[in-house]
C-alpha positions, -999 to 999 in steps of 0.1 A, spaced: -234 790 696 -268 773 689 -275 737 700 -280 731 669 -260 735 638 -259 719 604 -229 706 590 -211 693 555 -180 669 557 -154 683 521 -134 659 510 -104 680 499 -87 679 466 -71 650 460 -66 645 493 -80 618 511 -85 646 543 -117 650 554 -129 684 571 -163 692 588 -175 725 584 -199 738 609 -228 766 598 -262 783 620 -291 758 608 -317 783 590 -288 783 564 -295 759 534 -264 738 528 -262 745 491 -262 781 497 -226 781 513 -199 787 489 -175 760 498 -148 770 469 -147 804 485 -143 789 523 -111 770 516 -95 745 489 -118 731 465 -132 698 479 -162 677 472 -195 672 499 -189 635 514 -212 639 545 -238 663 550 -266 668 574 -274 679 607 -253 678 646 -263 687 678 -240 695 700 -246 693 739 -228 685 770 -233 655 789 -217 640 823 -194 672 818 -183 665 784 -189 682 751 -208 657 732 -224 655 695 -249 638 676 -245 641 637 -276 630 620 -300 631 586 -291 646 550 -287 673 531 -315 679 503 -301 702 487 -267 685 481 -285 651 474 -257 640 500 -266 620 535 -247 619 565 -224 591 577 -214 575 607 -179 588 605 -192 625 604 -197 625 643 -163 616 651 -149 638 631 -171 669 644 -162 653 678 -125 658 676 -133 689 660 -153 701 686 -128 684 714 -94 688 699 -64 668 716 -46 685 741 -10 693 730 3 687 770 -10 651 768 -33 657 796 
C-alpha cells in the first residue's frame, strides 16, 4: 500500500454512520463511483491521508480537500481512518 492515499468520508443514507473509504492517489475523487461501492451516502469529508508508522504504531494524517467534490476535509476524518486503519481488538488486549 502507498504512503499515501486519498480518501472521502460517505455519510450513509439516513444514517448518521460515517465510513472512510480509502483509494491509490493518482485517482480523482469524483471519478470513484461511490453508489456502486456500497449504500448510497453523501461525501462529508474528503481529501488526502498519509499513513506511516511512528514509535511502532500505525499512524495517520488526514489533510486538504477534494476539488473535484467541492468538499474539504475535517478534523474528525483522521480518527475515523485511524480506527479504521487500527481496529479494536476483539480479545481486549
Amino acid at each position: 500500500m502507498d504512503r499515501y492515499m486519498k480518501y472521502v468520508v460517505m455519510k450513509l443514507g439516513s444514517t448518521v454512520e460515517e465510513v472512510p473509504i480509502l483509494f491509490p492517489k493518482h485517482i480523482n475523487h469524483s471519478d470513484i463511483d461511490f453508489s456502486r461501492s456500497g449504500p448510497a451516502g453523501t461525501p462529508v469529508g474528503a481529501g488526502n491521508v498519509e499513513i506511516y508508522s511512528k514509535d511502532g504504531k500505525v499512524k495517520v494524517s488526514a489533510y486538504g480537500k477534494s476539488v473535484s467534490l467541492g468538499v474539504d476535509s475535517r478534523p474528525e476524518d483522521e480518527g475515523l481512518i485511524d480506527r479504521m486503519v487500527n481496529p479494536p481488538s476483539i480479545f481486549g488486549d
